[in-house]
Structures are given as C-alpha cells and as structure tokens.
N, C-alpha and C positions, 0 to 999 in steps of 0.2 A: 664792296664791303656791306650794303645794306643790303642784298639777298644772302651775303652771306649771315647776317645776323639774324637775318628774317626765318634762315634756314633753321638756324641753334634757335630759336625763341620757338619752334614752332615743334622742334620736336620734343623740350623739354616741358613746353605746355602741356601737350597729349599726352606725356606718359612719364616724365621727369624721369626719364634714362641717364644715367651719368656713366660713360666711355671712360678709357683711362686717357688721361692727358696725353699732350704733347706727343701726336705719332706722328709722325714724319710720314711724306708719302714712299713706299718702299723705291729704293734704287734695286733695279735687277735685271737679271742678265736677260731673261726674256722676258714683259711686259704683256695684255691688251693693248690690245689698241686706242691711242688718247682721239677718244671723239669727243669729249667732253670738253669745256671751255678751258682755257690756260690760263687768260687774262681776269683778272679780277676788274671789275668797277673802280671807277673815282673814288677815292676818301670822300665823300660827303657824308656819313655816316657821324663824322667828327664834327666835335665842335668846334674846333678852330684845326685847318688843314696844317702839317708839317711845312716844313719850310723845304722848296728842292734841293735835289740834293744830299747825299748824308747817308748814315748808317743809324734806324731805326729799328723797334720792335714793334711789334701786335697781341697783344697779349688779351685772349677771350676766357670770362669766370663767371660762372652760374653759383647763385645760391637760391638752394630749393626749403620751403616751408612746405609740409606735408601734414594734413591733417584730415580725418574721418568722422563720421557718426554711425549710430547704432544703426540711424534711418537707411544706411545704406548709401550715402553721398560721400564724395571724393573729394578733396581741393586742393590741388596744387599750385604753388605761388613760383614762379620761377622767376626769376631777377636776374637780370644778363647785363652785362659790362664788356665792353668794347675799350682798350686804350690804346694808344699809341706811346713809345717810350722814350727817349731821347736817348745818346749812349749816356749818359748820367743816372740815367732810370728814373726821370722825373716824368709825369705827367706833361706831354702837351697836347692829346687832344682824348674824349671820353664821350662815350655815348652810354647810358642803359635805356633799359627796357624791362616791361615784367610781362609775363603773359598769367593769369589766372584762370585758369579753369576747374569749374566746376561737374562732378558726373554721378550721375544715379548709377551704382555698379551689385542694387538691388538683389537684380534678380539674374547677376551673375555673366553680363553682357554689356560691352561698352559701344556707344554708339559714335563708331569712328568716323565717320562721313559729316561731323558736327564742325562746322566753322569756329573757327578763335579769330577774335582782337585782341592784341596785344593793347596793353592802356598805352603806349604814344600813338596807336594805329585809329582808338577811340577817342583818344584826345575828350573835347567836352561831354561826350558821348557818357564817358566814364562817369559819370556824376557825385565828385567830391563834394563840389561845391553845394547843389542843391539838397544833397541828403546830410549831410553834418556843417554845412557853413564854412569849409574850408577857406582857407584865406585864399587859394587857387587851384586849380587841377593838379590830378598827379603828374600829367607830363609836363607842366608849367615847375614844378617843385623837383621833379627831378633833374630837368635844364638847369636848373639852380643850383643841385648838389654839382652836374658834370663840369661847371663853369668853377664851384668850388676848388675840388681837385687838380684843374690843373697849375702846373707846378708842381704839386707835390708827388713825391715817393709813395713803394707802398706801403713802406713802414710809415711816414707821416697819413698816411687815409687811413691804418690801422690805427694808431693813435689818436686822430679826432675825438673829444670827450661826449658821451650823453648825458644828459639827464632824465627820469622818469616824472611824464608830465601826470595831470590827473587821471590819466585813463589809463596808467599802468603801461606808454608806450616810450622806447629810447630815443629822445628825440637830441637835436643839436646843443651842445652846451654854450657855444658859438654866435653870439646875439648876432655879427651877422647874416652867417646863416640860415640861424632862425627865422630869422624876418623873412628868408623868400621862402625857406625850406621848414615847414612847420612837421609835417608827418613823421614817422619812425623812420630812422635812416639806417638801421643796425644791418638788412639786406643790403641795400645800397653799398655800408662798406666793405662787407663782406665779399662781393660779385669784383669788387673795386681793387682788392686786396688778391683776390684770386686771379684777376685778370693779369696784374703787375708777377704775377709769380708763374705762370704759365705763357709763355711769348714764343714768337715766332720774328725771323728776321725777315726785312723789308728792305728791297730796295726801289730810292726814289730817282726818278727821272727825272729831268728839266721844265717840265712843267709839272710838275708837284701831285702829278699821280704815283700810286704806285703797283706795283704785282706783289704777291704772295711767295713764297719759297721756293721750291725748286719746278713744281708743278708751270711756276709762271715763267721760267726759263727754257725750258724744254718739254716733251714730247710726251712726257710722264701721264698718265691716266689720272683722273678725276675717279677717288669711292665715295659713293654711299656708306656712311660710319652706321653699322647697329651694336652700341655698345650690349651689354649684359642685361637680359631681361628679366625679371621674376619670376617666375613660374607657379602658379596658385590654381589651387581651384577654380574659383570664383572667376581670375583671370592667367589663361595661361598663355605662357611665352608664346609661342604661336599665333596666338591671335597679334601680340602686340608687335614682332617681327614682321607679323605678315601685313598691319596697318601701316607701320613705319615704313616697307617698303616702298607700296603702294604708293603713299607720301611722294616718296624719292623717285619713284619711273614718272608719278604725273610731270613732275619736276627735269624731267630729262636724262636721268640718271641710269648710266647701262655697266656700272660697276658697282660691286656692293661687298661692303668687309663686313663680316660678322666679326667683333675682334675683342679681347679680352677674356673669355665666356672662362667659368667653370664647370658647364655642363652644355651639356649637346641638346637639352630640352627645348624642342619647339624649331630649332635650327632645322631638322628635315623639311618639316611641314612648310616653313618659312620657303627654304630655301624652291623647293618644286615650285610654290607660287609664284615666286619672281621669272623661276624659266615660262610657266604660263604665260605671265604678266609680258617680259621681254626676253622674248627667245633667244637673243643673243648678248644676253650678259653675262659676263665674266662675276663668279660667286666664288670668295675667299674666306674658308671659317679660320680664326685665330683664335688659339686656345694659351691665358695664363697661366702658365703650370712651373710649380713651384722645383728646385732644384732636384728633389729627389724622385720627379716627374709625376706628383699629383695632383691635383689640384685643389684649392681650399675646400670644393665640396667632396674632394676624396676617391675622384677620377682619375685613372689612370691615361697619361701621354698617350698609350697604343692603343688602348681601348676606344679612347677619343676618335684618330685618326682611321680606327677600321672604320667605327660608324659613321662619320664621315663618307669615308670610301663607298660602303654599300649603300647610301641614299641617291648617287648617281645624278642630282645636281649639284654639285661642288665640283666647281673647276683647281681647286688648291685648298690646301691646307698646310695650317702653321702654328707656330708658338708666338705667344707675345707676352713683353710685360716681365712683370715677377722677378723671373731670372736674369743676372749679366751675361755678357760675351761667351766668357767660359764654359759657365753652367749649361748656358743654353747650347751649345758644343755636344757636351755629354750627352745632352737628352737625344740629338738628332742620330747621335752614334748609337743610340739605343733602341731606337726606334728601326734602322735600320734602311734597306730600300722599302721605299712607299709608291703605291702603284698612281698617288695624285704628285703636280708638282709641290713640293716642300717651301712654306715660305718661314722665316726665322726674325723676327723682330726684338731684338732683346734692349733691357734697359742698359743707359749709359752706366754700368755699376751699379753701384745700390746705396739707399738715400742717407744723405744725414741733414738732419730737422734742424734750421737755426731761429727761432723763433716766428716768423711767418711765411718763410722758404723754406721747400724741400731742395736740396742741391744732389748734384752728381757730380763725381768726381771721376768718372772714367775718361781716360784721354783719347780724344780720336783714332789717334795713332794705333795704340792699342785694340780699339775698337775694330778700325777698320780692317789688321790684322787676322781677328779671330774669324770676321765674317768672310775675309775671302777664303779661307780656308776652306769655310765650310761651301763654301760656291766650288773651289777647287775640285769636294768632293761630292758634289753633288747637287745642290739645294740653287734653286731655282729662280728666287724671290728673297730677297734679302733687301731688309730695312730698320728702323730704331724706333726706340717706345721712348718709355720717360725718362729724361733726363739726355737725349740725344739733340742735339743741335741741327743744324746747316752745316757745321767744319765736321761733326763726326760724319753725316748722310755725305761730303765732299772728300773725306778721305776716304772712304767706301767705295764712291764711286771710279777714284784713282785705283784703287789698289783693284778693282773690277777689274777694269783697260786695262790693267797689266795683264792679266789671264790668258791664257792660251782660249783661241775663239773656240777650241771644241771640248769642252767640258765633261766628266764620265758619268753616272748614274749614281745613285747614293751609294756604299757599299753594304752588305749584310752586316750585320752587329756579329764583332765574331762570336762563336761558342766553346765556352771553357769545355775540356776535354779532363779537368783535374777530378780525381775522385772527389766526393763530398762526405763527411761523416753521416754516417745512419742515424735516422730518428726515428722513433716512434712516430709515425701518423695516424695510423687508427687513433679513434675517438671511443673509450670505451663504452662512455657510456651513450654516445649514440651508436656502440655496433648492439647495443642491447633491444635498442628502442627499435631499430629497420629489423632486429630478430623478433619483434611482435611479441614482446614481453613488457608488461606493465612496469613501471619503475613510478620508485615515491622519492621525490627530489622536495627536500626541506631546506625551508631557508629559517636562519640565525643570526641576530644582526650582532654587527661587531662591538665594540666595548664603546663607550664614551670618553673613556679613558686611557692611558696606555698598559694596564694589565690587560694581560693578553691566557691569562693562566686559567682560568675559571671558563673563560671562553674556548680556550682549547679541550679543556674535559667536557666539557657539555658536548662538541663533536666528535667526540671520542664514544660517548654514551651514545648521542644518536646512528653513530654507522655502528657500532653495536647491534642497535635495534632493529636494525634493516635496512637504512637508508641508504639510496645508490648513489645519492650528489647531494652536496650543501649549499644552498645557494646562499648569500651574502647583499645583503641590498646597499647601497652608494647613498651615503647619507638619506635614510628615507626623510619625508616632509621637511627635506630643505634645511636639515641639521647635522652637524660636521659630528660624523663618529669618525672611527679610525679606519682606514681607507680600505674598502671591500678587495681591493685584488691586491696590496701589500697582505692583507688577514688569507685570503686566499690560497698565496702560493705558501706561505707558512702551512697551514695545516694543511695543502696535497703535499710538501715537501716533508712534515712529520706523521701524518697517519696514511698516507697514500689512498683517499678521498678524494673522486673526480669532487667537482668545486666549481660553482657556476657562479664568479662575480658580476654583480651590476654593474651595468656603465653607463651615467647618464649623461646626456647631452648639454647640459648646465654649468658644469664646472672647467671642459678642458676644451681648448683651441687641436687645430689637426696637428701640432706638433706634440703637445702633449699626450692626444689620443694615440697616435702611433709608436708613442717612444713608450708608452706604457702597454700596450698589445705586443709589441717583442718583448719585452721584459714576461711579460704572462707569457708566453710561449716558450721561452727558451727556461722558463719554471717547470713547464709541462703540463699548464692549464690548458686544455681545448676548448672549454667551452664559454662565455659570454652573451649575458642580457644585455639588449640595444637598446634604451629609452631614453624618450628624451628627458627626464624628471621635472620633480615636481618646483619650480620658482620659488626663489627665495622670498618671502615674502615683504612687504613692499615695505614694511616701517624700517626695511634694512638695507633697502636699495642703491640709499645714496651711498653708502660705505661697501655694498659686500654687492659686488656685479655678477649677473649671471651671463654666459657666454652663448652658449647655444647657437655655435656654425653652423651645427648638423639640425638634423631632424634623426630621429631611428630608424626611418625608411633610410638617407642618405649615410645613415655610420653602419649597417647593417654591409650596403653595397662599398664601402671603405674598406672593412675590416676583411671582406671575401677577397677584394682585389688586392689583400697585399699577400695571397699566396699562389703561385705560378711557377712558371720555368723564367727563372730570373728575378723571382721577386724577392722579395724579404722573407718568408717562410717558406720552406717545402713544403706543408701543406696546412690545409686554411681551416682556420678555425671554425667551431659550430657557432652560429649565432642563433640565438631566439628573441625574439619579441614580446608583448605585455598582448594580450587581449583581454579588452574590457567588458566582461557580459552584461554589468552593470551597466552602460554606456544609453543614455539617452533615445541617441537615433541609432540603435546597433547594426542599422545598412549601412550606415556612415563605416562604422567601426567593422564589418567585414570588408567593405570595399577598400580601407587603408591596412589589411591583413593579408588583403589580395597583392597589395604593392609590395609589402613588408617581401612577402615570398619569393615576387618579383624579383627583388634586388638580393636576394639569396639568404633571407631567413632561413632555420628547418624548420623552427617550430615557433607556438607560445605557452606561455603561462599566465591560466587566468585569474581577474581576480576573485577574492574570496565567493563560492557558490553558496548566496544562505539566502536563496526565495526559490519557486516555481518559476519566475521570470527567466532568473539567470541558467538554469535549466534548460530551460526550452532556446533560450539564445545558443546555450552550448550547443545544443541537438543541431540548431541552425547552422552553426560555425564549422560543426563536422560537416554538414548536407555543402554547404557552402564549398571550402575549403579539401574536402579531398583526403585520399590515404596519405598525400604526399605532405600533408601538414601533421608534426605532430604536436600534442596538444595534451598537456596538465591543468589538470581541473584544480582551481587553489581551492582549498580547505582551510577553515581557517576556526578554531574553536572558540568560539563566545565563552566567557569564564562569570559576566555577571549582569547582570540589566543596564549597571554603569558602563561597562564596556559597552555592550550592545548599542545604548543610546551616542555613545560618543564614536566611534563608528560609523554609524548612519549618519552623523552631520558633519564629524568635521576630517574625514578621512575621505579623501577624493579616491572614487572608482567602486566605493563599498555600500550596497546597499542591504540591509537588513530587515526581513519581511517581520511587521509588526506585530502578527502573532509572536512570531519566536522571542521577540523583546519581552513581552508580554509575558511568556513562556519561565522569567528568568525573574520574576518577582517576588523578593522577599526571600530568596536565598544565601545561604552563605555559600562560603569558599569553594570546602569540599562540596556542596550540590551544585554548585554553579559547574564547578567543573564536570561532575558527573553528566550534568545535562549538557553540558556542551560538546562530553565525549560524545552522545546519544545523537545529537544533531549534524554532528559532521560523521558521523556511520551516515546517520540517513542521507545528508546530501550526499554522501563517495556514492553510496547505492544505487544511488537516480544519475549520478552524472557520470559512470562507469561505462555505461554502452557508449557514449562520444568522446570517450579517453583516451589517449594511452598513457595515461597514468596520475598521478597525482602530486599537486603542488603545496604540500603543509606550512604553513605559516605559524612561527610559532607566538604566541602572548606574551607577553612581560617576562620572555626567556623560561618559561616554563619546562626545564627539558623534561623532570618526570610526566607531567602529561602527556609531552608528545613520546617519547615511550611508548608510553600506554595504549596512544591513537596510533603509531607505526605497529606496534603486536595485533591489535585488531581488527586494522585494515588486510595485515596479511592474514592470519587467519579467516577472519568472517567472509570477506570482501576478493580478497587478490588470491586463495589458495587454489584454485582452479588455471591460475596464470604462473 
C-alpha cells in the first residue's frame, strides 16, 4: 500500500491529473500478459492495521489546491488519503500525505526530471516549525488529524466543525484536536471524505495482510492509469503523457491505459514514446463519450477510434465512463467492425448525488448481461468505470465462462436502405463567396426587449439595400438581449435572408450547443459564428456563471462533426471564426486562425478596420491564410468623437487610430455621420484587395446609415464585382 500511495502522490504532484474514479481492472476474454506484480505490500501504510479476517474496504481521495502567478510559477498542493473501512463504514485505519510542488512554466517548459518530497517523505526537513513557530511539523499534525478519524464515518470527517484562526485559515473547532493539530485541516477532510466515497474491496488473510481486488486473485494485468491531460500552449498534453509514462516504465510498468480522455490530443505522440521507451507494452486508449457518441469536447466515437487506429501504437481502444451498460451498447453497434481490439468500460448506471456520495444504482445482474453480449459480438476487453464494484467485475466474469470459447468479430453497423427526405444543402451564401463574388454580410443586434417588430423592418430595409446575410451577435459585451439564433430563424423564416447567428462559448454546455444547432438547421439557417465570447464581467460572477466547455477552435470542429453519413444532419453547416486585426501579438492571432481552419472553419469576420495597422494585418492574414480562407473586412462607422473614444477603451478587439478620433471634433450628428460615411469608404478601399467582402457593423441601430454605406459600397467600391 505504501508504493501504492507513493505511486498516487507522485503523480498528482507533477501534474495534478485527476482519472475518473473507481475503474476496475478490466475482466476480458483476451488480456496481456500479467507481468506485473499481483500482490500488494503489507497494510503498513495504516495507522492502526485491520483486524484478520473480514470484509473491508480501501477507499483512496485526492484534494488538489491549484494556484499561479503572473511570474510564471505553478503550485500544486495535492493531499492524499488512504483509509480502510469496516463493513459499517467507519474509519479504522487512515493515512495522508500532501505533495507540493512548485514550477517555473515561464518560458513555456516544465522541468520533469525534478525530484519531489512528499511533506511525510521530508518530515523535519519541511520546516513548519522554524519558519512560523508551529507547535509541530506537518507530518507530526497530520498523524494527529489520521489518529482523529478513526472511528468515524465519512459523513462524521465531513462534519467536523472549523473555525477561522487569525490568519484567515479553517482550522479545528475541536479543542482536542486542536491542541495536536493546529494548521488548516479543510484539505485534510476533503481527501478524507473522498477516500470513504471511493472504495475498493479487500480481502484479509490470517495474518492481517491483505491483497487488492481482483488483480490480487488472479492473472489480471497491472496499467499504468493516464487520466485526461490538458492540452495548452504553454503545456501540452504530450509532453505531460509522455513524462507521466516515463514515470511509470522507470517504475516497471509494461501496461499503460490512457482512459477517460475527450480528445485524442497528445495521445499519439505519448503513445509512440512509450513503444520507444518499452517495446513491448500493451497501450489501451479509452475514450468518455457521452450517449449520443460525442464527447464533452464535441468529438465524435469514430472519429476517435480511426485516429487511434492510424497512429499505429495502440494495441486497443475503448469507451469509458459517461455512459451505462445500455448506452454504451449503441455506441459499439455504431461504431461497427474496428480494425484494433475494442475494449468497453461503462458506468454502473448513472449517479444519484446524496449529499457527499455519488451512488450507482445499476445491478450486476444487469450489468453483466449487457456486457457479455457485447463480447458475444464481438468486443474484446470488457470492464466497469464508476460506480461498478467486485460483484458487478464477478458477474461479468461468470456470464464471460458461460461464452462459447470462440467468439465472432464485431459486426458492421447496419445501413438503412430507407429513402430520406430531400433538403436543401447548398449553402447560398457560401456558393456565392467559392463563385468569387464579393458579398456585404451586416450584422444587427437583436432587441433588449421582446419586440421583435422594429427589428424585423430594419432587416427588411437592409436586404433591400443589398445585403447578402445578417449577421446577429449572442449577447454582445456579456449582455442578455434576445437570443441571436431564436431572432435568426425568424427573420430567414419571414424574409428569406441567409442569416449568420453568433454562437458563443459562454453561455451553453455541449447539450445545449447541439440541441440548439439542429433546431438552426432544420430552420434552414446554414450558417454560424464560432466564438468563444466575451465574460461576464466579474462584479456578476457569483450570481450569473459563465460556461465555456469549448473554446471556437473546439465548437467550430463540433458543429462540422455533426454532419456525415449517419449523423444528425445531411450536411454540415458553414462555420466562421472572429479575426482580430487589432490583436496585440497578431502571430499569435493568425497562428489560432490557422487552427480555427484546421478544425473546419471556411472563413472570418474581422473586427472593425479603422487604422493603417489593421490594414496591413489584413494584408498579412490573406499572405498568411490562403484563397481557402474566406475573409470579411468589418466596417464599422464612427458617428462621433464620443463613440470613437469609448470604442478605443472599453470595446475589446477595437482599436481606433487617433487621428480619426481627432478627426470627429466638435461635430454634430448629421457631420459625424457624414464623416464616418467618408472613413469606412476609405477603409473598404485599402482593405478590398485582401477581401472577399465585407463585414458592416451597424451603431446604435442606425439602419438609414447603413443604407447609405451598403449603396456606396456597391456602387463606388464592389461595381466591378
């Protein structure tokens, strides 16, 4: 048990990974080969050993403290608990541990070859005592708190009361505790509390050791767990898979689950290392993917499993997590024959929350049912995620040995032969833009109100005036108007107006984003802006949450994957992206343009062009970027020195060259407007050679202006196109 905790302490130090709970090692029909150890170490780990004998649990729970600075340093606090449970679920034996590490992640590199102590590992070393006067070391106070607990439940260690001492920390409310255990104990019972709720069963021998689950019974294979990475810039998944492994082969390890993941990021690169590293390890990717086979970041099951397939180190791949028995069923029938073997890990059911347990409620029985089936037909590698026990992984394995020894290969997913009704798939107004014709897409933001009347005649007057598309923006600056793709399908359903609503990444989870992208499509909206928007701002925070699963590089490649042969739409909607000319470092901001496309942008729309800067970025973005990108220059009319100035400071992505400010002094209405007709000619002028076409933004709803600037663009500017 103490390399096993030494193993969990060591990798939540490095890189504070958190795996989903409670996997079970897979029972399955073909396995590796178990060269890995079976038997577990003595309980020394504990502080007071079990009694021989019995029916016990083990229940292990990480609480991570996460924090950064501007300087570029890292810190993560990991606090790990160890218990043992009685069949009562009381405490009788508890160990923790913290590991703290700290890392300069500067200059965009982590230096993994950097030894860690754990504070029981540094014991005095740690220096509580001589830098604040502690009444005793941490691992002296935390022997204190594990000697605390037991006896109790984990509802009694959630309960324990704090109080906030002078220094603003939760410490014991509990005078005797107090007296051993003076420091913040709020991790402590949180790791304590997690551990009693995540368990594993145990059986004990006669002399009062004991082995682990089923691994310690039988012939089962020992993995390497690499829960879900981050993937960032600065640090991406790759490198942290490929240190984590590393970790794990120094350690002996010749089997390795990549398991949980929403994205395949960094998994090839990982995975080829490992075969470098140990050439004969078995490498299994498991992908969470949600019932209707995608994943929280908007990945699709087959798309997954192909890329998988073609990186050519991966010995298997599978689902896990997320879905029950059932669900997890469908996905594999969909999936079809896979050219790796298939391993299927589903949850026991799906949770219900009783104040500091998650429970499952699926029955073995049941369980073990669905998954011989699926071995029946095929699947290779069959095991349980959360909320699966020892009796469910024991009926699975019975209902296995019932199996006929020779098993068939997955079958093809069959294909419906039924006609399908016709739709429209052409994109009109991108067959315009691939026919190399300029188009002026104007956005109009929707009401604040629920009149909807005033705002339907204004784009009645603007496709009047030439407009090809209306674009609609999603609450701009983080303020609820009426919703851009409900105002949307209204007006392409009343004036028959392609219509390009906003969609930011702020307000909706992947079930909302896709229940609302079918609704837009079967309106006959094709087309969709992908951003992530702008945050609500922070005096609002505690009341009004912003979401943001995606990024618009990730809802961009969401929104394309849901049209295929099989999928939700017959065919896939146009997506564009924001490009920011304004943009500070604007390598930054073409190199995230280059992804945008990647993941199956067509195009962007930039923001407002009102300097020489933004200009010459444009010019950049076409040099950059290619025919295959297309690209609306926003326009956007200054109407008065007041706008101009409030603009330039407090409108993110806008900046406004100070002559032109300058420009707008001491005017009224009508000159303001006249000169801001004046000024967005001149910008359309200069930023028309790196077009195809133009982004009008309109002022304070002004539609007779814009008018005026759609008549002049087409004649002065676009009559040659």
């Amino acid at each position: 048990m103490k390399k096993i905790l030494a193993l969990v302490l060591a990798l939540c130090m490095i890189f504070a990974l958190a795996a989903c709970g409670q996997s079970a090692a897979p029972a399955a029909t073909e396995a590796p080969a178990a060269d890995a150890a079976t038997e577990a170490p003595a309980a020394d780990a504990a502080t007071e050993a079990p009694a021989a004998g019995g029916e016990y649990t083990l229940g292990m729970g990480v609480s991570l403290n996460m924090d950064s600075s501007k300087s570029g340093n890292a810190q993560v606090d990991a606090t790990v608990a160890a218990v043992v449970l009685d069949a009562e679920g009381k405490i009788v034996s508890c160990r923790i541990d913290c590991a703290q590490s700290k890392m300069d992640i500067s200059e965009g590199t982590v230096d993994t070859a950097a030894e860690f102590k754990t504070k029981m590992e540094l014991g005095d070393d740690y220096g509580m005592v001589a830098y604040g006067n502690a009444i005793a070391e941490w691992d002296a106070q935390a022997k204190a708190f594990e000697e605390y607990v037991v006896g109790k439940t984990g509802e009694e260690v959630a309960a324990i009361e704090t109080v906030e001492n002078d220094h603003g920390y939760s410490v014991a409310a509990d005078e005797a505790l107090y007296a051993s255990c003076t420091i913040q104990i709020t991790d402590f019972k949180d790791a304590v509390v997690k551990a009693c709720g995540d368990v594993n069963t145990m059986s004990f021998t006669s002399d009062g050791t004991f082995t682990l689950g089923l691994a310690a019974k039988t012939s089962a294979a020992v993995f390497a767990d690499l829960g879900p990475a981050t993937d960032t810039e600065a640090l991406p998944a790759a490198q942290i898979y490929t240190a984590l492994a590393e970790r794990f082969a120094a350690l002996g390890a010749k089997n390795f689950l990549f398991e949980t993941l929403s994205s395949d990021a960094g998994v090839a690169e990982a995975a080829k290392k490992i075969k470098e590293t140990v050439p004969d390890a078995f490498v299994l990717v498991s992908f969470a993917v949600l019932p209707d086979g995608y994943t929280r970041e908007g990945r699709h099951c087959a798309e997954l499993v192909r890329s998988m397939t073609a990186c050519g180190a991966v010995d298997a791949v599978g689902l896990n997590c997320v879905s029950a028995p059932g669900a997890m069923r469908a996905l594999v029938q969909q999936l079809g024959e896979t050219e790796l073997p298939l391993a299927v890990m589903p949850n026991a059911g799906y949770p219900v929350v009783t104040r500091t347990r998650v429970q499952y409620q699926g029955r073995p029985e049941y369980f073990a049912r669905e998954l011989a089936r699926l071995a029946a037909e095929g699947v290779r590698i069959l095991g349980g995620c959360c909320g699966t026990t020892p009796a469910h992984i024991a009926a699975l394995r019975a209902a296995l040995d019932a199996l006929p020894e020779t098993l068939p290969a997955a079958p093809a997913a069959a294909v419906s032969t039924a006609a399908k009704p016709e739709v429209e798939k052409d994109d009109a107004f991108l067959r315009k833009l691939n026919a190399g014709k300029k188009v002026i897409a104007i956005e109009l933001d929707s009401p604040k109100d629920a009149d909807l009347t005033g705002y339907l005649d204004g784009a009645r007057r603007l496709q009047a005036a030439g407009a090809d598309l209306l674009t609609i923006a999603d609450c701009p600056i983080a303020r609820a108007r009426m919703d851009s793709s409900l105002v949307a399908c209204r007006v392409h359903r009343e004036l028959g107006l392609n219509v390009l609503p906003h969609m930011t990444c702020r307000d909706r989870n992947l079930n909302a984003t896709k229940a609302l992208l079918l609704g837009l499509y079967a309106e006959g909206v094709r087309e969709v802006l992908a951003i992530t928007g702008d945050p609500i701002p922070t005096a609002e925070r505690d009341e009004v949450k912003n979401v943001y699963q995606f990024n618009s590089r990730k809802l961009a490649q969401y929104i394309v994957s849901l049209a295929g042969e099989g999928r939700e739409m017959p065919s896939p909607m146009t997506v564009f992206g924001a490009l920011n000319l304004n943009a500070r470092n604007f390598d930054v901001e073409l190199r995230r343009a280059v992804e945008k496309l990647e993941n199956g942008m067509a195009g962007f729309l930039t923001q407002p062009v009102l300097s020489a800067q933004a200009v010459e970025n444009l010019r950049k973005a076409r040099q950059t970027l290619g025919e295959r990108a297309k690209i609306l220059a926003g326009i956007m009319p200054v109407v008065s020195q007041r706008n101009a100035i409030f603009m330039e400071n407090e409108i993110n992505g806008i900046h406004v060259e100070e002559d032109i400010i300058q420009r707008f002094a001491g005017l009224d209405r009508e000159q303001g407007e006249a000169l801001g007709l004046e000024v967005s000619m001149q910008m359309a002028r200069e930023a028309l050679p790196y077009a195809d076409g133009f982004y009008l933004m309109t002022p304070f709803n002004r539609v007779a202006l814009m008018e005026r600037l759609i008549g002049r663009l087409k004649q002065e500017v676009l009559g040659a196109y």
